[in-house]
C-alpha positions as CSV (number, residue, x, y, z in Angstrom):
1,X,54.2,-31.3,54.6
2,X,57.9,-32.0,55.5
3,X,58.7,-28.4,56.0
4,X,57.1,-28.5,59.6
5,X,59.0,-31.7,60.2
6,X,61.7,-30.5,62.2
7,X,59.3,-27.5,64.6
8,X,57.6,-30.6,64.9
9,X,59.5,-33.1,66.4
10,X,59.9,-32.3,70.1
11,X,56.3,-32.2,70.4
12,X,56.3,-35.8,69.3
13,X,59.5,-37.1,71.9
14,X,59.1,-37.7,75.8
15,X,58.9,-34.3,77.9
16,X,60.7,-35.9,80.8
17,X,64.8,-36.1,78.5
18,X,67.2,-34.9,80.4
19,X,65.9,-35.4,84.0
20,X,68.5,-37.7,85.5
21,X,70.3,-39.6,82.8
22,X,72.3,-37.6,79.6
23,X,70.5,-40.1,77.4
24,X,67.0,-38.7,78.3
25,X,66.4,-41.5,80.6
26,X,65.7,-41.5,84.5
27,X,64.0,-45.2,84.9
28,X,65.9,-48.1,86.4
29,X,64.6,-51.6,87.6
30,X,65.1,-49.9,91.1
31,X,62.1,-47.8,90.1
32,X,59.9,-50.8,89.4
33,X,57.7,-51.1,92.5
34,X,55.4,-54.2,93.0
35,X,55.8,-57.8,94.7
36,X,52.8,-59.6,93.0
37,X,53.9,-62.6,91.4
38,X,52.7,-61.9,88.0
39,X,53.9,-58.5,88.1
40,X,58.0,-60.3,89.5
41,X,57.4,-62.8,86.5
42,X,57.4,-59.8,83.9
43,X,60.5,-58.2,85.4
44,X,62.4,-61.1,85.7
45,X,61.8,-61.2,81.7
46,X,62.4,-57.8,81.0
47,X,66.1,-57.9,82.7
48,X,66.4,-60.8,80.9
49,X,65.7,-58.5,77.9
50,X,67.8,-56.0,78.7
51,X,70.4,-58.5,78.2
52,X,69.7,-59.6,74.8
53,X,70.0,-57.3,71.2
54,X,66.4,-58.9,69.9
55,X,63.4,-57.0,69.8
56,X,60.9,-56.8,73.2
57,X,57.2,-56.5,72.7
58,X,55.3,-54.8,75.9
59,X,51.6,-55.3,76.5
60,X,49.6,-53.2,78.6
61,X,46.7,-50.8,79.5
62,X,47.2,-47.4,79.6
63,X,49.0,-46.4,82.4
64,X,50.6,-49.6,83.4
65,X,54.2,-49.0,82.8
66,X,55.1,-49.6,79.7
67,X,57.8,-46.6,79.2
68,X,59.2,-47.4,82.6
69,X,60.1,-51.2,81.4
70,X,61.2,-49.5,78.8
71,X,63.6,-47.3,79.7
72,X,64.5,-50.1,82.5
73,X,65.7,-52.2,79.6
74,X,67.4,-49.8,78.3
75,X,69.4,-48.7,81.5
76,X,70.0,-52.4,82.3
77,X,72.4,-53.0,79.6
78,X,72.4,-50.7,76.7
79,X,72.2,-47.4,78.9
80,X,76.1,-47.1,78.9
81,X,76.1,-48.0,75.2
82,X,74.1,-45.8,73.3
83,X,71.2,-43.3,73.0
84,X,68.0,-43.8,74.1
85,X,64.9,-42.2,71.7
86,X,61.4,-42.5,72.4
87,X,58.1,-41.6,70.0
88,X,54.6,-42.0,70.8
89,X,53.2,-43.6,67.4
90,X,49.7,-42.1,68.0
91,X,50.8,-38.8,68.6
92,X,52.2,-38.0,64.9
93,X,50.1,-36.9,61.8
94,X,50.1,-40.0,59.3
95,X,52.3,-37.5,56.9
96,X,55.2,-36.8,59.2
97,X,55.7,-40.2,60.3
98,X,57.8,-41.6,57.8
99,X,60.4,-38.5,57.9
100,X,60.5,-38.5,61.7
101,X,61.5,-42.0,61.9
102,X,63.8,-42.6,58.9
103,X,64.9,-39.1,58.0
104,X,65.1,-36.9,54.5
105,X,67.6,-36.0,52.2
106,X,67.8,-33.1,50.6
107,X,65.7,-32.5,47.3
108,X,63.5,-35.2,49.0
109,X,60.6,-32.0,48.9
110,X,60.8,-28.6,48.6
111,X,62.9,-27.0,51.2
112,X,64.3,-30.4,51.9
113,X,67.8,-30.9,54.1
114,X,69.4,-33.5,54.7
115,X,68.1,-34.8,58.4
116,X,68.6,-38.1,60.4
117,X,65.6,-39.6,61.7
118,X,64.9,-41.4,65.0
119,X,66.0,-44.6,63.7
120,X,69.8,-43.2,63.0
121,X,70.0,-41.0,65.9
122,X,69.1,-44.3,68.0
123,X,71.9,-46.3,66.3
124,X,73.9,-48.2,68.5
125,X,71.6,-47.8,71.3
126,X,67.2,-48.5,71.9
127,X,64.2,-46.8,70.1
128,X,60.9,-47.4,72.0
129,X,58.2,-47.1,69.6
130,X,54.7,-46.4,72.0
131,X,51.4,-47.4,70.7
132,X,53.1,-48.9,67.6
133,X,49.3,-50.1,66.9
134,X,48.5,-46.5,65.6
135,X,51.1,-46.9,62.4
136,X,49.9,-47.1,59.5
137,X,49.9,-50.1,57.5
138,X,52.3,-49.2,54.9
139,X,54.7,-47.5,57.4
140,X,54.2,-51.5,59.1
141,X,55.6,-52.9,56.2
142,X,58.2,-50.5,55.7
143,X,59.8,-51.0,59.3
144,X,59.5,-54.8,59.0
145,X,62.0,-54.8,55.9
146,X,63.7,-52.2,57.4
147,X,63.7,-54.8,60.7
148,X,64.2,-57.6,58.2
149,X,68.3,-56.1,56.4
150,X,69.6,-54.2,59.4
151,X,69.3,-51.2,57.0
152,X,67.5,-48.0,56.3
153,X,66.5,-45.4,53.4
154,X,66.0,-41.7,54.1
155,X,62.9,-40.4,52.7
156,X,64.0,-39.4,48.8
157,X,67.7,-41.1,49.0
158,X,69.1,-44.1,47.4
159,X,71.5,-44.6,49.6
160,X,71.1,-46.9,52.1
161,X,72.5,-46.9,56.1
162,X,73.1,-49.9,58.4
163,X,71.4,-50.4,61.7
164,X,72.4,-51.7,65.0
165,X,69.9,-50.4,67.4
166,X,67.3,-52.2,69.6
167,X,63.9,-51.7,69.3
168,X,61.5,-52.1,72.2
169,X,57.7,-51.7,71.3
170,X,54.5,-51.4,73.1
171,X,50.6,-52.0,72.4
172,X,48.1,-50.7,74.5
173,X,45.4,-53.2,73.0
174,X,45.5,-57.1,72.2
175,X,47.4,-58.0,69.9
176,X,45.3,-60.8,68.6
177,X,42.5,-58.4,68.6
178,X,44.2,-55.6,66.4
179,X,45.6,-58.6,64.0
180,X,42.2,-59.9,63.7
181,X,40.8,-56.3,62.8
182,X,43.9,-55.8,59.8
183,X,44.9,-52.8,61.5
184,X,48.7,-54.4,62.7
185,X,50.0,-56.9,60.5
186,X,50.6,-60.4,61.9
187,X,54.5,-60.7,60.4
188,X,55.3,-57.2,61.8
189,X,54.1,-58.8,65.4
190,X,56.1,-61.6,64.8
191,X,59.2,-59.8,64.3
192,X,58.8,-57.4,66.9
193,X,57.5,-59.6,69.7
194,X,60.5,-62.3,70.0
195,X,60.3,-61.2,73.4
196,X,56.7,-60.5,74.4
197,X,56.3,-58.8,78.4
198,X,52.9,-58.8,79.0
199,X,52.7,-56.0,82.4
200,X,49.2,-56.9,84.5
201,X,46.4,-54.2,85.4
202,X,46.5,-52.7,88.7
203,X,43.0,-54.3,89.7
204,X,45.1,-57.6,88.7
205,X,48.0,-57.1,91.5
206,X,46.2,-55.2,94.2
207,X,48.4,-56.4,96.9
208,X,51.0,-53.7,95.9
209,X,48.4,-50.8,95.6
210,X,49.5,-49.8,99.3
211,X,53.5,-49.9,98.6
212,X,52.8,-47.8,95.4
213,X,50.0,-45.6,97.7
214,X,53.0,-45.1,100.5
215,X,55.4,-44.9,97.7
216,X,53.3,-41.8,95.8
217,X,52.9,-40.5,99.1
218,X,56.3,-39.7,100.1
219,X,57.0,-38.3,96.9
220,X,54.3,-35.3,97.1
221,X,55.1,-35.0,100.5
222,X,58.3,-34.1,99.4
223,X,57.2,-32.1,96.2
224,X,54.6,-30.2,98.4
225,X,55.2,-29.4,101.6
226,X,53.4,-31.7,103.3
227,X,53.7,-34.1,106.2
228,X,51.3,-36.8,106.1
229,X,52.9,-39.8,107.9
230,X,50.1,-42.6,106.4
231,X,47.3,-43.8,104.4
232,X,44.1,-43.7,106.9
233,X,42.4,-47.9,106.5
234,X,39.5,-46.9,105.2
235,X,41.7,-45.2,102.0
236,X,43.0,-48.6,101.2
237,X,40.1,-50.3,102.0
238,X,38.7,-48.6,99.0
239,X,41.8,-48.3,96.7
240,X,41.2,-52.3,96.9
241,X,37.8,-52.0,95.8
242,X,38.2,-49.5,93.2
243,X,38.3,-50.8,89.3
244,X,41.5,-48.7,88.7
245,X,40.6,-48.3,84.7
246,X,43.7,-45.7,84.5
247,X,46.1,-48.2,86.2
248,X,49.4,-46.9,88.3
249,X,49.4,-44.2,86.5
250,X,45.4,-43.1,87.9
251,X,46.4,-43.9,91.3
252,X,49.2,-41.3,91.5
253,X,47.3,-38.8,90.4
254,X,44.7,-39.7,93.2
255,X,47.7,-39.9,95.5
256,X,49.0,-36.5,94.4
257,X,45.3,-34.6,94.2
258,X,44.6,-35.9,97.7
259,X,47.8,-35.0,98.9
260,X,46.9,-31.4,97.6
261,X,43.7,-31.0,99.6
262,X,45.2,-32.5,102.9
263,X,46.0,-29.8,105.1
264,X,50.0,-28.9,106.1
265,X,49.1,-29.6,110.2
266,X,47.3,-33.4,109.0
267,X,49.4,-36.5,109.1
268,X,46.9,-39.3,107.6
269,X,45.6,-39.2,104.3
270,X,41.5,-39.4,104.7
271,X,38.9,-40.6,101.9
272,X,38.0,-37.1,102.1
273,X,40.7,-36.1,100.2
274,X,40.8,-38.3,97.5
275,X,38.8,-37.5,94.0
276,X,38.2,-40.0,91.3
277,X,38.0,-37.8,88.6
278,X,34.6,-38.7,86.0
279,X,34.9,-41.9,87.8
280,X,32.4,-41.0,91.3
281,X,30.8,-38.1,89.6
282,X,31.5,-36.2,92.7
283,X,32.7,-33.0,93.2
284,X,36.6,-32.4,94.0
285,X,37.3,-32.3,98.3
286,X,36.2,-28.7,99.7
287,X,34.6,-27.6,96.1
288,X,32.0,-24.7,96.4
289,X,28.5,-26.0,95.6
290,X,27.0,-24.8,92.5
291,X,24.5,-22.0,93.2
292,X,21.2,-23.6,93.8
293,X,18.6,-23.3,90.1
294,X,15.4,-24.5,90.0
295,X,14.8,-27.9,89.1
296,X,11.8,-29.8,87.8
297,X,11.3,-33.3,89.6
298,X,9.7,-34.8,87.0
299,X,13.1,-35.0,85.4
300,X,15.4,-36.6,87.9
301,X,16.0,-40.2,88.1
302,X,15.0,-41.7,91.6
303,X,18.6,-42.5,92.5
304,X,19.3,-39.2,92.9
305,X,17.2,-38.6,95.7
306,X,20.2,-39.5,98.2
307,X,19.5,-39.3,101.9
308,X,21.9,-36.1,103.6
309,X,23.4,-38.3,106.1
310,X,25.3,-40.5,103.8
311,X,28.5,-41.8,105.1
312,X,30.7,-43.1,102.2
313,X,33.2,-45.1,104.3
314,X,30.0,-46.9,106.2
315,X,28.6,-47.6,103.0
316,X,31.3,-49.0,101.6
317,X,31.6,-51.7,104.9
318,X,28.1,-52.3,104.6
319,X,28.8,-53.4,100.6
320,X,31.8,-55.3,101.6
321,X,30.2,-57.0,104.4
322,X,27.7,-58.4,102.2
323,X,29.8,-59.2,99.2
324,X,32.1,-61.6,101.7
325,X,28.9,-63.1,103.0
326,X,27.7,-63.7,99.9
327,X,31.0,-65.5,98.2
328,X,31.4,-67.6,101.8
329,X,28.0,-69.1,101.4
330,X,28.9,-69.3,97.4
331,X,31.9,-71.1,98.6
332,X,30.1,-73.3,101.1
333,X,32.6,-71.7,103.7
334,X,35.8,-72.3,101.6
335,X,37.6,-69.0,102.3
336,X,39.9,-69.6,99.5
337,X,37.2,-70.2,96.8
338,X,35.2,-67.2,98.4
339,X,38.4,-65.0,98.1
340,X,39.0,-66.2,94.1
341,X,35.1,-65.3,93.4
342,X,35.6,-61.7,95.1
343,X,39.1,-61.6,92.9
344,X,41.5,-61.0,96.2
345,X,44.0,-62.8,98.2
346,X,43.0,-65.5,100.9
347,X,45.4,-63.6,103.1
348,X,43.4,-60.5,102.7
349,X,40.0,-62.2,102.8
350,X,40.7,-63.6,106.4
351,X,42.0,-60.1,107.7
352,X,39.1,-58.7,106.5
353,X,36.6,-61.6,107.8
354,X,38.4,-61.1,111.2
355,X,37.3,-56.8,110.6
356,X,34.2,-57.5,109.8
357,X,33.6,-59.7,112.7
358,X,32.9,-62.4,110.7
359,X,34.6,-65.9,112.4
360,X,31.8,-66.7,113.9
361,X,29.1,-66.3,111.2
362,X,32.2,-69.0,108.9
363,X,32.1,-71.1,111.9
364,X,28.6,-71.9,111.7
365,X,28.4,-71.9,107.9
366,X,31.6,-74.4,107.9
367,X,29.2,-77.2,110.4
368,X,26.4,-76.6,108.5
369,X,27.8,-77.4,105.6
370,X,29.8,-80.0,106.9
């Protein structure tokens, strides 16, 4: 039903317009953080992007960045240019999609006013179309001609409007995967991805988890009150180790909850403070305990059955301890094939050999296996 088109639509755009820019925008390339060489290679492409009118394709997990290339692009070259509209695809009922982005004319339904959609009120500057795998098929086909002439139809009009707007897209799942399934057409992806920015995992750049740890930090320092100075070892010890299935986006969020329980006199963030939602199953830092029931043994699983005087952080160097051991003798005592099986640097495999008090333990394994 059209008639809720137009109560509709801010629920559908991004809640952060208006922040810094008067375009909505408040992402730069001086907001990208990250030195890992994958991560450099795909924003060296997307400023090269931002310098070209064809369409970008960005591939990610959640939570990896996607609108913040975005709205980089945009601000590179097209910022001073023209507007800057965003819509998350998967957010919008099948039925209001097709008059959000293209617009209605009046007597297109009952109640029906002439409206311009996304599409026209981008013109001259960059839609971003999020999750663009959640359109539905015959909406696909409709953007690609509409991608094909340069020109649109409102919903219920003949007449027809020329384009000059850039169009930035983003999937959140393979793309050779959602072809393969027929639910994203193989010409649209085509079309769209002339330039394709594929933006890695966090688990696949974890020598910037600490610069975007520090760089959380100081922000909900500032936000909150606080006055914590650092990130206590042991923290980043386990950020390293830790899957990250939420990405950047999962690690603020730990950076800003811990931040939270740390207290306004502490000056080093502690593993006690962090919470990994669903993740740990544990209960949040300084959480009451649930009042004590019952419960009947024969129902709990034997791993349960923790002993009281479990030290997390001592556990975890216990695990890591054996995990190096393991991948040097894998490795015969190559340090560099030991750190590719553990999936880290060789740089941070030796600093953490020299932690663990390990030299000597590689010594002898490099003459025996000499």
């Amino acid at each position: 039903d059209y008639n809720i088109l137009e109560r509709s639509i801010p629920a559908f755009l991004s809640p952060k317009n208006n922040q810094r820019f008067a375009d909505g925008t408040h992402y730069t390339f001086a907001s990208i953080i990250g030195s890992d060489p994958g991560f450099v290679d795909a924003v060296k492409t997307a400023k090269m992007a931002g310098n070209s009118p064809s369409p970008v394709m960005l591939y990610g997990e959640t939570g990896t960045g996607k609108e913040l290339f975005a709205q980089a692009i945009h601000n590179f070259y097209y910022g001073k240019k023209g507007h800057y509209v965003d819509i998350n695809c998967a957010a919008i009922p099948e039925n209001l999609i097709e008059g959000l982005l293209f617009g209605t004319a009046k007597g297109a339904y009952t109640g029906a006013v002439d409206r311009a959609g996304l599409f026209e009120q981008a013109n001259g500057g960059t839609i971003f179309l999020d999750e663009i795998n959640s359109m539905p098929l015959h909406l696909q086909g409709k953007l690609l001609r509409v991608l094909q002439e340069k020109k649109l139809r409102r919903v219920g009009s003949l007449k027809t409007i020329d384009l000059d707007v850039k169009i930035i897209s983003s999937l959140n799942q393979s793309p050779r995967d959602l072809i393969r399934s027929g639910v994203f057409r193989m010409d649209l992806f085509y079309r769209l991805g002339v330039i394709y920015i594929k933006l890695p995992a966090l688990r696949d750049r974890r020598p910037d988890i600490e610069e975007l740890g520090r760089h959380f930090l100081q922000k909900y320092n500032t936000q909150l009150g606080k006055s914590l100075q650092n990130i206590a070892p042991e923290v980043i010890d386990f950020f390293w180790q830790y899957p990250w299935p939420g990405n950047v986006r999962e690690l603020e969020h730990v950076i800003e909850s811990a931040v939270n329980f740390a207290g306004r006199d502490e000056t080093r963030l502690k593993l006690e403070h962090c919470y990994f939602a669903n993740i740990l199953e544990q209960d949040p830092p300084h959480s009451p305990s649930p009042d004590p029931t019952p419960a009947d043994d024969s129902h709990q699983p034997e791993s349960s059955a923790l002993p009281a005087n479990l030290d997390l952080c001592t556990a975890l160097k216990t695990l890591e301890k054996k995990m190096i051991i393991q991948a040097l003798e894998q490795s015969s005592g190559n340090v560099a094939g030991a750190a590719r099986r553990l999936g880290i640097s060789r740089q941070l495999l030796g600093s953490k050999i020299s932690r663990q008090r390990l030299r000597h333990f590689l010594a002898e394994l490099k003459h025996k296996n000499m």
